[in-house]
N, C-alpha and C positions, 0 to 999 in steps of 0.2 A: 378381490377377484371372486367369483362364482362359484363353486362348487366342481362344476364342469369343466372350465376351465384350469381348477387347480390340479385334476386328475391328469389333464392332457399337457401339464405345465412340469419343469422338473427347475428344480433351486439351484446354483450351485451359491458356496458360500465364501470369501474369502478372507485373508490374515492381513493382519498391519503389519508394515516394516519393523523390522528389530536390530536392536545394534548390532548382531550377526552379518545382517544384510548390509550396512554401514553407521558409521557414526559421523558421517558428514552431512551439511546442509543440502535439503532440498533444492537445488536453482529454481525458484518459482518467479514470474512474472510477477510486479507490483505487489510487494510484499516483503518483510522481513527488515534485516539489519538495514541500513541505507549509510553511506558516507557523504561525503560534505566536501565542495569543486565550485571551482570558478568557472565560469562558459560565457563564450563572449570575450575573453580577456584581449587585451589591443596594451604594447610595450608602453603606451601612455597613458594605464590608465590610474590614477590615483590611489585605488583599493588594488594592494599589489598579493594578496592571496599568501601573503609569507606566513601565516598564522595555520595556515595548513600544511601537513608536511609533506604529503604524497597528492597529488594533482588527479590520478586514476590508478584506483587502489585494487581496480576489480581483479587482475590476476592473480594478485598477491594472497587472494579471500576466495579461492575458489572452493574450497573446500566448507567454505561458511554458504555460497549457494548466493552471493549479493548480488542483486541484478539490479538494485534501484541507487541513485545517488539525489540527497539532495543537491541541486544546480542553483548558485547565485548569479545572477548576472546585473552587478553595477552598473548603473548608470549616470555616475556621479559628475562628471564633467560635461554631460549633457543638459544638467541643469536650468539651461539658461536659452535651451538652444535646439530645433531637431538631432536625434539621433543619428550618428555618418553611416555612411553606405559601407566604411571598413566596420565598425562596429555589428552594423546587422550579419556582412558576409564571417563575422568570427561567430559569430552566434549560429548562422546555419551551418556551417564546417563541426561545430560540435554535434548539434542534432545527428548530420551525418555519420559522426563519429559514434554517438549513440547505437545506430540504426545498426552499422556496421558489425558493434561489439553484442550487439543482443541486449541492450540492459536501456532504461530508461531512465529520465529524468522528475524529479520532486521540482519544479520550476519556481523560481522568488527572483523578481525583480525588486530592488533597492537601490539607494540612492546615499543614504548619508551612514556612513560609518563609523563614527568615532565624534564625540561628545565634543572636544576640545575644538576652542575659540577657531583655531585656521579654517577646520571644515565648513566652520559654519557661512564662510565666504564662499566656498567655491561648489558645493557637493548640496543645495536644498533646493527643490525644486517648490515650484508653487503648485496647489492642487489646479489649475490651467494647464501648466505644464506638464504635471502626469498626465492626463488624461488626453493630449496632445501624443506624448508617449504612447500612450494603450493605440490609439487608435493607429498610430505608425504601426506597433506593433502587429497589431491585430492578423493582420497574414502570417509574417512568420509564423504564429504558433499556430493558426488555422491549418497552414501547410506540414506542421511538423506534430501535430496533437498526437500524431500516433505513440511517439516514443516519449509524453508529457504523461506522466502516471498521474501526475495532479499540479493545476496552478493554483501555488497560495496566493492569498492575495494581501503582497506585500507593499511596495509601493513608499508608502506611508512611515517618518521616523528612521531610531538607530537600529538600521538591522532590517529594515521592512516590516518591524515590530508593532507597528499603530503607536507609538510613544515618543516622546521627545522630540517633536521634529522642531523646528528652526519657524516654521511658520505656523505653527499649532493648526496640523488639519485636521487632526485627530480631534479636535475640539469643537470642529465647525461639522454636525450635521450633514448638512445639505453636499458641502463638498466630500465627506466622509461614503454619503450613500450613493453620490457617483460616479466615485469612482471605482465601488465595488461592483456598482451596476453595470459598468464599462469594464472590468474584469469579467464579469458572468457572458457577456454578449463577449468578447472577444472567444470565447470556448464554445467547441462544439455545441449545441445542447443538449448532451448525454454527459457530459463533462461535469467536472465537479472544480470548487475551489476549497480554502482553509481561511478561516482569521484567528487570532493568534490567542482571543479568550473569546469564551461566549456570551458576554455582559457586550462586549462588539458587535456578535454578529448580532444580538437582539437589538441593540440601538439602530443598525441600519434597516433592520428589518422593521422598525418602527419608520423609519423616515421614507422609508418606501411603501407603508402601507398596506406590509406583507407579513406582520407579525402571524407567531404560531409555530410549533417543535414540527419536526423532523417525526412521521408517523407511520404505520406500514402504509394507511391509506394513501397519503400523498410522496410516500419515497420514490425515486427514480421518477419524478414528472422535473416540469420545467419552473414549477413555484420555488421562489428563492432562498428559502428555509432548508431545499432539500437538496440545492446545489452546494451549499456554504457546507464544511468539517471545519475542523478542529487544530493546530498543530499547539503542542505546549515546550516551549525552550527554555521551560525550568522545570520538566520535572523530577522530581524527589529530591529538587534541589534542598528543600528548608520546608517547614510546617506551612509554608506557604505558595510552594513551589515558584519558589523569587517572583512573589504579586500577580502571582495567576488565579490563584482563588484568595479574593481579598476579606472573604466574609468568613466571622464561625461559623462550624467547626474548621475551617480552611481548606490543605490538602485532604479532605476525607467525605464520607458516608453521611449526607445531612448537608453539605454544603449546597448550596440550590444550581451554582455553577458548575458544580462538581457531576450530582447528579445528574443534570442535564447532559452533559458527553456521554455519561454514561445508556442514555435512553438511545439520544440519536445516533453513536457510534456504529447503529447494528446498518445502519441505511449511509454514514456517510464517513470521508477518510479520516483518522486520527494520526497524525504522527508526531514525535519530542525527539526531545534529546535531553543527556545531562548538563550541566556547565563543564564550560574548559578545564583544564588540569584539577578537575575535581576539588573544587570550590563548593564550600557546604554540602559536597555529600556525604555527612555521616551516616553511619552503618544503620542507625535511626531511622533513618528515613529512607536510603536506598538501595537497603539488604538484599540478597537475591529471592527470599518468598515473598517480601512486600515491595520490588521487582512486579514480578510474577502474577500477583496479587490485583495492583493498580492495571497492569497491559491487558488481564484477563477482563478484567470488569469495565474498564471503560473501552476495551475492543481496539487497540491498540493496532494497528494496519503495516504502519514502519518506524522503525527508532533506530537513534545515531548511534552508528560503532564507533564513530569517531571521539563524540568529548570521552571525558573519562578513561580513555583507554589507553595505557602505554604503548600502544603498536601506531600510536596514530595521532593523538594526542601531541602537542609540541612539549610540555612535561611527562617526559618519560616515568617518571615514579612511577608504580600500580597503583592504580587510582582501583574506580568504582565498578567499574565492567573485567578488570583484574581477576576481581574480588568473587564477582558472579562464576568465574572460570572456576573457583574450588570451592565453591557452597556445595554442598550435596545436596540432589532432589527426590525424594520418595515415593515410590506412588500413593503409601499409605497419607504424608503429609498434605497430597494435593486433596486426597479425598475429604481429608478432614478439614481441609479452606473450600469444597465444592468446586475445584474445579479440574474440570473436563479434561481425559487424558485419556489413547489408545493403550489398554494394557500391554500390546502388543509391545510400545515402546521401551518398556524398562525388564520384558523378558532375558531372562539369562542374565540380568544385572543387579546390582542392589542399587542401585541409587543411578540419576542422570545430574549431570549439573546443571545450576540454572541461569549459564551462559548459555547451554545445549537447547534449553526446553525454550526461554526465548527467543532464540534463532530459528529453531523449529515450528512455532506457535504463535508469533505476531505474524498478522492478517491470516489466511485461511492454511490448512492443513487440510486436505480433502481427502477422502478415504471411499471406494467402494467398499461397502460390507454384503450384499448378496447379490446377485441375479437372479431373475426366473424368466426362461424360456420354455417358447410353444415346443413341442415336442420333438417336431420337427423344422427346426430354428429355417432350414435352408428355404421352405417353402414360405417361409414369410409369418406377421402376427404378430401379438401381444410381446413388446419386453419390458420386464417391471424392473428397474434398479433399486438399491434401499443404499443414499449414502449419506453420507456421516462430515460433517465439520469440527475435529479437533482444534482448530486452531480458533485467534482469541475473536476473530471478526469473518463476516463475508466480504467474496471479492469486493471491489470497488466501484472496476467498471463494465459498460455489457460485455456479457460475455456468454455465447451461447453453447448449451452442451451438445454434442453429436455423436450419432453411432454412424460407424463405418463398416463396409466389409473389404478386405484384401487378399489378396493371394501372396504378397510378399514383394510385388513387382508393380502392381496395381490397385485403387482401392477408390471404392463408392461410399459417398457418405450421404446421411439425414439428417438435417437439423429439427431434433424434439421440441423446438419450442420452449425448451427451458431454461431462464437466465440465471446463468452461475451466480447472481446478487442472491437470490434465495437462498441460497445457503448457509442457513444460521448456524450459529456455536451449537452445539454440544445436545443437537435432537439429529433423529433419524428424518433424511429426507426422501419420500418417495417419488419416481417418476415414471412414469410410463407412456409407452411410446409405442403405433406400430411399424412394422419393417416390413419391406415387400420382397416377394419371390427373388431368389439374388439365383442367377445363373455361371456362377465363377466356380473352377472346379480346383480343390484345396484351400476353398476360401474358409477367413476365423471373421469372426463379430470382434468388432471393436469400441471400444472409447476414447473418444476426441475432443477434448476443453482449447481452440486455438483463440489465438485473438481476435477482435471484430475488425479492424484495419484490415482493408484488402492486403495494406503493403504489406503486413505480419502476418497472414492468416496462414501461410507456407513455411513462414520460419518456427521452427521444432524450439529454438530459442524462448519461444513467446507463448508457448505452448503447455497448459498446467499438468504437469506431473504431480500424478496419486502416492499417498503415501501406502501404496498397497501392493504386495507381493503378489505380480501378476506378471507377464512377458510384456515388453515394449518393445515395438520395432516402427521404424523410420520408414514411411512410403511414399514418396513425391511430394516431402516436405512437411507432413504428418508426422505426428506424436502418438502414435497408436498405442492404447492399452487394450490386450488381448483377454475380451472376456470368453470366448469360447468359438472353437472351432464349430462351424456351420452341418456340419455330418458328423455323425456318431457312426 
């Protein structure tokens, strides 16, 4: 700003949450811990989901703030055959179900579950036949993208994994790059998908003749590099994270796969999980600072509560996420690994755990840290924000920030123009924005992050909560953060 302007500008500045304020999870949209559900399920269907123990775990977790689950939906008796019309209608009865509870779906369609001889008669479909599937598909999820936080693109193998399938698609090229290309066109085109290593997503991007990383220049466009993320279902299983990064130095700093998530992770979604009942997770490899560590650096957006953990887990032992629950976390420790933390957060404590700080920290953590307004904010002009991203990644998807004014009963809002994706780790971001003459009497300035869905732009559900000690109040489906009453 100018000179002149700063004289007729006044700052106000504001505080991070502290465990004072609570020690419970944020609820944030597409973000954080995620659980693992069957959707779609029909009493005949051969993947009987008994490997999970809780079906919807979200009430049980509210205090952890879960709003994402990953969603499987088999289609393994379909094989052979179009998808039935009960099958679709159990698949939108969940969406609705979604819609309803405020929380969203991680989406993976699969087909073949289990390795052994029987399946492999009844449960493999041909790359014809997925792609017969996508195209069935294709409304559903067009009609339902709203509460679809991300579709992987599964499909393919044990698990919707790209591996072992029955008719090796994963082998064949051609078939390989269309049906990922028939995945990206079934999705919005603001939408994003996952494949399951990025030695994957570079080969289809070779056979579609779209090779080239993930960059600021071309993030959030429609080039296929910049739709594709990440999901890893071994990490910190083993030095290797169970054959996700196959090359020296493997899981680590140097691996050329490795690095790569780490580049593009700032533009595109990452999510894991551990293994089942904590299968190779030694302390080695999935302690809670090298936890911590990996989710920070490659931008880690949402990871399983479920494996590894006695609350959820079908072996009850304390496993690995147990473990995360009594490590102690320091501020001093993080600073000396470089990474980004509100001081505010460990105020009044000696240590957070780092069950806490990753609950708190995978995908975004947003924080207002100041304002400045015109002098006389009610007449209209200049507001600068200055905000902060703690957490290990930016949002995902659009998502656009707005200031509002209200009276408590009423409230006018502005879209600044600026897409919550910008909001990188662990630098200050500026925005500035002007506001016109508001004539409401009692009225405060506000901040508003809703969703781009018309259907959710009303639900407070969907709606990004700051990590920042300010007043929140509820106006006609707003999620208002109160930066300043409009009259002094």
């Amino acid at each position: 700003m100018n000179i002149i302007t700063f004289l007729l500008a006044s700052a106000i500045s504001f505080h991070g949450l502290t465990p004072a304020d609570s020690r419970d999870g944020l609820a944030n949209p597409e973000r954080g811990w995620r659980f693992e559900i069957g959707v779609g399920r029909l009493a005949e269907d051969p993947v009987k989901f008994t490997h999970v123990t809780d079906q919807w775990p979200f009430p049980r977790f509210v205090k952890d703030g879960v709003t994402v689950s990953q969603a499987y939906c088999y289609l393994t008796q379909f094989a052979d055959g179009p998808i039935s019309d009960a099958k679709i209608a159990a698949l939108e009865a969940d969406f609705a179900k979604a819609r309803k509870a405020g929380v969203k779906f991680l989406l993976r369609f699969a087909y073949e579950f289990s390795d052994e001889v029987s399946w492999r008669t009844k449960g493999a479909p041909t790359a014809e036949r997925i792609l017969a599937h996508i195209k069935q598909l294709t409304p559903v999820v067009r009609r339902n993208s709203d509460v679809i936080y991300c579709l992987q693109t599964g499909w393919v193998g044990l698990w919707g994994e790209f591996h072992s399938s029955t008719h090796g698609i994963e082998k064949n090229p051609a078939h390989v790059a269309a049906i990922v290309k028939a995945t990206l066109d079934m999705l919005p085109p603001d939408r994003t998908t996952m494949m399951r290593r990025i030695v994957y997503k570079e080969n289809v991007l070779k056979s579609l003749g779209a090779e080239g990383e993930v960059t600021a220049t071309n993030a959030w466009t429609q080039v296929p590099t910049a739709r594709i993320g990440f999901f890893n279902d071994g990490t910190l299983a083993n030095w290797w994270d169970g054959a996700t990064f196959t090359e020296e130095p493997y899981a680590d700093g140097g691996n050329r796969e490795y690095e790569r998530v780490h580049r593009e992770g700032l533009y595109t979604p990452v999510d894991g999980e551990l293994f089942w009942t904590g299968q190779y997770s030694h302390p080695v490899f999935a302690d809670g600072y090298r936890a911590i560590d990996r989710f920070s650096y490659q931008h880690y957006t949402t990871f399983s509560l479920v494996h590894g953990h006695s609350l959820l887990d079908p072996n009850t032992k304390p496993w690995t996420i147990d473990g995360w629950k009594v490590t102690p976390v320091t501020a001093e420790a993080l600073k000396f690994f470089g990474i980004d933390y509100d001081p505010a957060y460990f105020e009044g404590v000696p240590y957070r755990t780092a069950y806490e700080f990753i609950r708190d920290h995978l995908g975004y953590r947003l924080a207002v840290k100041k304002v400045t307004l015109p002098d006389d904010v009610g007449q209209g002009g200049t507001v600068r924000l200055t905000l902060h991203n703690y957490g290990f990644a930016p949002p995902v998807n659009p998502r656009w920030l707005y200031l509002a004014v209200s009276d408590g009963a009423r409230a006018e809002e502005w879209n600044t123009g600026f897409d919550c994706r910008k909001l990188m780790s662990g630098v200050d971001i500026e925005v500035e924005t002007k506001i016109p003459a508001v004539k409401m009497k009692g009225a405060k300035l506000a901040l508003w992050l809703p969703d781009a869905a018309k259907s959710l732009r009303y639900r407070p559900e969907y709606a990004i909560r700051l990590a920042t000690q300010m007043p929140v109040e509820m106006v006609g489906g707003r999620l208002l953060h109160i930066l300043s009453p409009l009259t002094k």
